[in-house]
C-alpha positions as CSV (number, residue, x, y, z in Angstrom):
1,X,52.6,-47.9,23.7
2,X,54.2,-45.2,25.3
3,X,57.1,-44.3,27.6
4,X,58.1,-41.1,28.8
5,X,55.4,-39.5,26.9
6,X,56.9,-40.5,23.8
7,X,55.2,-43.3,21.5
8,X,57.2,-46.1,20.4
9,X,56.3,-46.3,17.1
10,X,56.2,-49.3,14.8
11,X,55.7,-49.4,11.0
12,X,57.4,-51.4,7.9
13,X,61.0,-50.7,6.9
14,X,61.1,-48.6,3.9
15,X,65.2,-48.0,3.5
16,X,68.4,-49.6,3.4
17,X,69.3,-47.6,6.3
18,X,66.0,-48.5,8.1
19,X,67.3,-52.6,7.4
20,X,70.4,-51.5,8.6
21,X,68.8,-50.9,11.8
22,X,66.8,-53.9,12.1
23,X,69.7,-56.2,11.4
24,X,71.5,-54.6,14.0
25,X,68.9,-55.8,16.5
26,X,69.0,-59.0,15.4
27,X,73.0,-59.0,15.9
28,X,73.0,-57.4,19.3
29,X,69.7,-59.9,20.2
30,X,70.5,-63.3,18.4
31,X,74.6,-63.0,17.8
32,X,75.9,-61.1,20.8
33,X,73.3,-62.3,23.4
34,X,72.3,-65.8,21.9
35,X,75.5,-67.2,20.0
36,X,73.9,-67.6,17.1
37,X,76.5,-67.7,14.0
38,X,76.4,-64.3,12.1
39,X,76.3,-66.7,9.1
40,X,73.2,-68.3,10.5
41,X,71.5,-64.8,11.1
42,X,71.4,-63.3,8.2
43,X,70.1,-65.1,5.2
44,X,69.1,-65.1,1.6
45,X,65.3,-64.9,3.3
46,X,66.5,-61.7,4.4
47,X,66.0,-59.7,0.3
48,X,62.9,-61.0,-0.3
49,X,61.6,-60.7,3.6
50,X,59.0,-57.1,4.5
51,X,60.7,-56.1,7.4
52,X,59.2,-54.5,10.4
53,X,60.8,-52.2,13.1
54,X,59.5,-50.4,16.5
55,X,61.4,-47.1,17.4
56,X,61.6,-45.1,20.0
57,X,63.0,-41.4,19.6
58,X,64.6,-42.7,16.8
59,X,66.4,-45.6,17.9
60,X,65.0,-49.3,16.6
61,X,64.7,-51.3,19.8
62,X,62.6,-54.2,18.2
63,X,62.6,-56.1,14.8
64,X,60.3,-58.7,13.0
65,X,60.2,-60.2,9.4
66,X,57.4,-61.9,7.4
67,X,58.1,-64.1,4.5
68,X,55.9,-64.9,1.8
69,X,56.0,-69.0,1.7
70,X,53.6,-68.9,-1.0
71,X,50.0,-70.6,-1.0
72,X,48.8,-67.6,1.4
73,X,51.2,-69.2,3.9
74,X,53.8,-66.5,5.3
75,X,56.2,-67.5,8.1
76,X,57.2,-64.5,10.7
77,X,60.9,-64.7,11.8
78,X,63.6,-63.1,13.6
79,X,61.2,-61.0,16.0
80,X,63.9,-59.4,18.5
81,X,63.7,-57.2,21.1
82,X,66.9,-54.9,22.8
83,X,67.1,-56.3,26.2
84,X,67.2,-52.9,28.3
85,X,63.6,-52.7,26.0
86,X,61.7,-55.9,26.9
87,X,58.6,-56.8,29.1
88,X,57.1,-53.7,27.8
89,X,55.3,-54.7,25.1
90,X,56.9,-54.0,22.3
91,X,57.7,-57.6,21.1
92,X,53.7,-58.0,21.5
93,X,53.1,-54.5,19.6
94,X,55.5,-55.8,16.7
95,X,53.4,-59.1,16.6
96,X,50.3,-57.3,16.4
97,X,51.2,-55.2,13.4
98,X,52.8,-57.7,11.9
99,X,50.0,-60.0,12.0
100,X,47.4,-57.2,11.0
101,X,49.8,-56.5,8.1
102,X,49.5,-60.6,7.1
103,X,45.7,-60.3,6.9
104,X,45.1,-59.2,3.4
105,X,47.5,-61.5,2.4
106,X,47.5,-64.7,3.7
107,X,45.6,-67.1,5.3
108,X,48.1,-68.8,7.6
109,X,50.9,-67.9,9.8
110,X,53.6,-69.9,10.7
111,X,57.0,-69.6,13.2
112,X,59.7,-70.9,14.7
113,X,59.2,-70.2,18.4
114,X,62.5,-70.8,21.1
115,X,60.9,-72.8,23.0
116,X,61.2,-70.5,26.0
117,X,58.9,-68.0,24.6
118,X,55.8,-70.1,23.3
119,X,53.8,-68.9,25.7
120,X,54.6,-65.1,24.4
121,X,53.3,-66.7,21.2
122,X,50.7,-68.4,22.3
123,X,48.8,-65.4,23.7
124,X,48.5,-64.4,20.6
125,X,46.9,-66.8,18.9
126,X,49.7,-69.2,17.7
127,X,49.8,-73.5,18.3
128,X,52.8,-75.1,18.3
129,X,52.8,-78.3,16.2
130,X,55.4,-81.0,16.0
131,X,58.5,-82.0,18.2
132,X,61.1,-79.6,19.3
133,X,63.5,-79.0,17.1
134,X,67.6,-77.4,16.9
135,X,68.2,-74.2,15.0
136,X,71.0,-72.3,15.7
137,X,72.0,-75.0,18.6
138,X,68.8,-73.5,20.5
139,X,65.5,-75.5,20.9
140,X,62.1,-74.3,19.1
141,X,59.2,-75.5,18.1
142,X,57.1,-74.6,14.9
143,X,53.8,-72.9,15.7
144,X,50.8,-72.1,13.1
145,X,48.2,-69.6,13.2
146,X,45.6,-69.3,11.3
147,X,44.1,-65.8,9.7
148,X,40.1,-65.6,10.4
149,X,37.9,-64.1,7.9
């Protein structure tokens, strides 16, 4: 993806400072915007979590993380975009690597979707299962995808 002939580029967080960055996304995205509790945002899932960022002339704009559930299961949270940065395709860009990035790995691919974005989700492969649910005071609904091989 490119703008301005510049490439965003998207690849796994390898520093503190480089989580640093993704958490600040996910404040400005799911605190600031959203009111979602800071306590609520960041979790214990967070240390154990690979992390994932998208920058663009060195500022993150977008975030994902992928948790290992065990039993080739890994559940993708906390996918944010900056809002200046959406309807791009970042968010889908993120997804992508992220999901290429679960393939060795696992075999399924679960998320908690706000239930105004399924549709982002379901392009890319995802089914939401269950009833809608609160987290955070905001619906969602959980969606599975599985890894073919």
């Amino acid at each position: 993806m490119r703008d301005h002939d510049q490439q965003v580029l998207i690849r796994p967080a390898q520093s503190e400072e480089d989580l640093r960055r993704c958490f600040a996304v996910r404040l400005r995205v799911f605190v600031e915007e959203q009111s979602v509790p800071p306590s609520e945002e960041l979790d214990a899932y967070d240390a154990v979590a690979q992390h994932f960022l998208a920058e663009w002339g060195g500022r993150v704009l977008g975030t994902a993380r992928m948790v290992d559930l065990g039993d080739g299961v890994a559940k993708i949270g906390r996918v944010a975009v900056d809002k200046d940065w959406r309807g791009r395709g970042i968010g889908r860009a993120l997804m992508e690597f992220v999901m290429r990035s679960a393939e060795p790995r696992f075999h399924t691919l679960v998320l908690d979707a706000q239930v105004p974005v399924l549709g982002f989700y379901e392009k890319l492969g995802f089914v939401a299962e269950g009833e809608v649910f609160l987290d955070a005071g905001i619906p969602h609904r959980r969606m599975r995808r599985t890894i073919a091989r």
